[in-house]
C-alpha positions in Angstrom: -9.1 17.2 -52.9 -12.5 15.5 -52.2 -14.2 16.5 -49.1 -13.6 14.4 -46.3 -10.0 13.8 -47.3 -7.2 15.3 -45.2 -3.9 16.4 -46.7 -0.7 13.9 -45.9 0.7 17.1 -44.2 -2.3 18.1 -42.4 -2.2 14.3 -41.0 1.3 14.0 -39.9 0.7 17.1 -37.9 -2.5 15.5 -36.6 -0.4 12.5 -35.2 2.1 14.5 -34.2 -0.7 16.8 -31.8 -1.9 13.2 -31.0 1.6 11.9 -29.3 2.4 14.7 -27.8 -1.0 14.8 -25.9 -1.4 13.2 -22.3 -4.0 10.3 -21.7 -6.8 12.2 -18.9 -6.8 10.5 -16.0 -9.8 8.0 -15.4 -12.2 8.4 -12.3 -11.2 4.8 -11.5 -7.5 6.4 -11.4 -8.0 9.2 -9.7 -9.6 7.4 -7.0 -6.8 4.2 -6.8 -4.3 7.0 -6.2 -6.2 9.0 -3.4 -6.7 5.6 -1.9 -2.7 4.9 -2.2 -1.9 8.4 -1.2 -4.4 8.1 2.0 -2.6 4.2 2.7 0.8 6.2 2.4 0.1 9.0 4.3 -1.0 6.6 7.0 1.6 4.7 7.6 4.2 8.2 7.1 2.6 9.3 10.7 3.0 5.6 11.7 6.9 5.0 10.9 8.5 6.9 13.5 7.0 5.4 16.4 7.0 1.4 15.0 10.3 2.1 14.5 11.0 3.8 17.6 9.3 0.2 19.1 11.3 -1.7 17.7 14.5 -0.6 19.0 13.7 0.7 21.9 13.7 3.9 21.6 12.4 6.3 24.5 12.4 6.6 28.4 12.5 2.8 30.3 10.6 2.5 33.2 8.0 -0.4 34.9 4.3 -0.6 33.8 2.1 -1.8 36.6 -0.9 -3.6 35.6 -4.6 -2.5 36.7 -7.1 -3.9 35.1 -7.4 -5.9 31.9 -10.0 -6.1 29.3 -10.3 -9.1 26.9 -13.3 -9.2 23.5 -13.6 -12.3 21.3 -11.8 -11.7 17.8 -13.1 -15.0 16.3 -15.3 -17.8 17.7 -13.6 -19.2 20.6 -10.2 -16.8 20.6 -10.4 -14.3 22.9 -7.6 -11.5 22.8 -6.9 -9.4 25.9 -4.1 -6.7 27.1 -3.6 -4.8 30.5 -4.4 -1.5 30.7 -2.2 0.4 33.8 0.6 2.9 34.7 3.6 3.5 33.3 6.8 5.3 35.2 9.6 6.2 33.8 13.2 5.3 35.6 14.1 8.7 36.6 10.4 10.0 37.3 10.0 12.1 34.5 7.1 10.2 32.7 3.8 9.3 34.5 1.1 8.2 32.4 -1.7 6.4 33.4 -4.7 4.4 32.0 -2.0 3.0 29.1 -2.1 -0.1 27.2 0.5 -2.5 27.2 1.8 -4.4 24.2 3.7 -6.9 25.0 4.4 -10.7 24.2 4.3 -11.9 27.5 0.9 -10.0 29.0 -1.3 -13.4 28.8 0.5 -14.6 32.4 0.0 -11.0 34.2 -2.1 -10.5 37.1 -3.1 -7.3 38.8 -0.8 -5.1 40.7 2.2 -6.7 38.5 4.8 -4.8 37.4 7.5 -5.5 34.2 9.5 -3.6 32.4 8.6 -1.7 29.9 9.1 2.0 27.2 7.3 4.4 25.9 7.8 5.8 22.7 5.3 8.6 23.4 2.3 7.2 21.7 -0.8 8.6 23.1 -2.4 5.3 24.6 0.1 2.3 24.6 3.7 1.9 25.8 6.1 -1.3 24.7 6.9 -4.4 26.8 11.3 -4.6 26.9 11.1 -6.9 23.8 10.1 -4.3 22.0 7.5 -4.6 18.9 7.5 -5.4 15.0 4.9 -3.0 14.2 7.8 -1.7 11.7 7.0 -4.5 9.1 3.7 -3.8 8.9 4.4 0.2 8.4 6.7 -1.2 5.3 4.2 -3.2 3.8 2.4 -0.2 3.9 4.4 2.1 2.4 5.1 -0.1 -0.3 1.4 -0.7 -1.1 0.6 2.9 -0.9 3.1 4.2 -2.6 2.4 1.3 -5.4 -1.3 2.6 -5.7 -0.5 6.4 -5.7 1.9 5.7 -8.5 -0.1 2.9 -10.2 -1.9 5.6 -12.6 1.4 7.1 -13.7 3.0 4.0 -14.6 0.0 2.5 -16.7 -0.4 5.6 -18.4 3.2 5.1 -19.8 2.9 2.0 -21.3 2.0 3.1 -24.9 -0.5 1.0 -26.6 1.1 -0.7 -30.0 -0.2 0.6 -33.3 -2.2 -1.9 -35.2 -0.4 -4.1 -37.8 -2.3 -3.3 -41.0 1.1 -5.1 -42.9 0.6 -8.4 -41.1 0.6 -10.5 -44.6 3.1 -8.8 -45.5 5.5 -9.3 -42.6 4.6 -12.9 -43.0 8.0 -14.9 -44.4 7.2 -17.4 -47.5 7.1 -20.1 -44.4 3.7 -18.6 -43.3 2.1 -18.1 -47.1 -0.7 -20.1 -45.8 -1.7 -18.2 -42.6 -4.3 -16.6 -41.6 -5.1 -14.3 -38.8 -7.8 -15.0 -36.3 -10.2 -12.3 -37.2 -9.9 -13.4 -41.1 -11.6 -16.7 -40.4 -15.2 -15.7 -40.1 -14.9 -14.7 -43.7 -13.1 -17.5 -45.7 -15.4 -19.0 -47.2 -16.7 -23.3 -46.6 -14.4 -25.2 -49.2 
């Protein structure tokens, strides 16, 4: 054996090392699924009260509006809510200084009351038809749980060996053909 060559056994076991080894994982990887895991973990801590708001889950009581703040979103639109207190039926819950969401706030005026939930969320509490914050928490686990995966399930997709037999795969049909890369080098007839 010439120097250089490998053995047929030495390269069998070379291939077979090869196969069994794992692809690294790219920066560009690493950071798509932090970024999924982050998205995911997000939207986790934000399930169980969307989907407490959307069925009404937690102590009914009246929200009475104080005051209400409005900003432009876009050129012309303005979006406002109510901020005021929220009491529970029975008295239990007292919480002041909350935002309401609700569909019907655009025709409030101060001092009014409706009826309205908490779901315990720090700053807001629910108008009676409830909220579909829920839809948006699913598209978001979807998309973060299809970016924290996404490196595992390109990494799986092994890449086809090169066809070194291509001409002679070919049937009699296809004598004539000639792949792409062979052009270049046929020479002007």
């Amino acid at each position: 054996m010439q120097q250089g060559e490998v053995a047929a056994s030495d390269r069998a076991s070379l291939g077979e090392r090869k196969a069994g080894r794992r692809r690294r994982l790219s920066v560009f990887d690493a950071v798509i699924m932090a970024g999924g895991l982050m998205v995911l973990a997000f939207a986790a801590y934000q399930a169980g009260p969307a989907l407490a708001a959307a069925t009404g889950d937690g102590p009914h009581g009246t929200f009475t509006a104080v005051r209400q703040s409005c900003f432009e979103h876009h050129p012309g639109k303005w979006l406002c809510t109510w901020r005021g207190d929220f009491r529970s039926d029975d008295g239990k819950v007292v919480r002041e200084g909350v935002t309401l969401y609700d569909s019907e706030q655009d025709t409030m005026k101060a001092g009014q009351t409706v009826r309205a939930f908490d779901t315990g969320r720090p700053d807001h509490v629910y108008g009676e038809d409830g909220s579909r914050e829920w839809v948006t928490v699913a598209i978001l686990l979807a998309l973060g749980a299809g970016l924290a995966s996404r490196p595992l399930w390109t990494r799986r997709r092994p890449r086809p060996a090169p066809d070194d037999d291509a001409r002679e795969t070919r049937g009699a049909d296809d004598a004539e053909a000639v792949a792409p890369w062979e052009l270049a080098h046929e020479p002007v007839r």
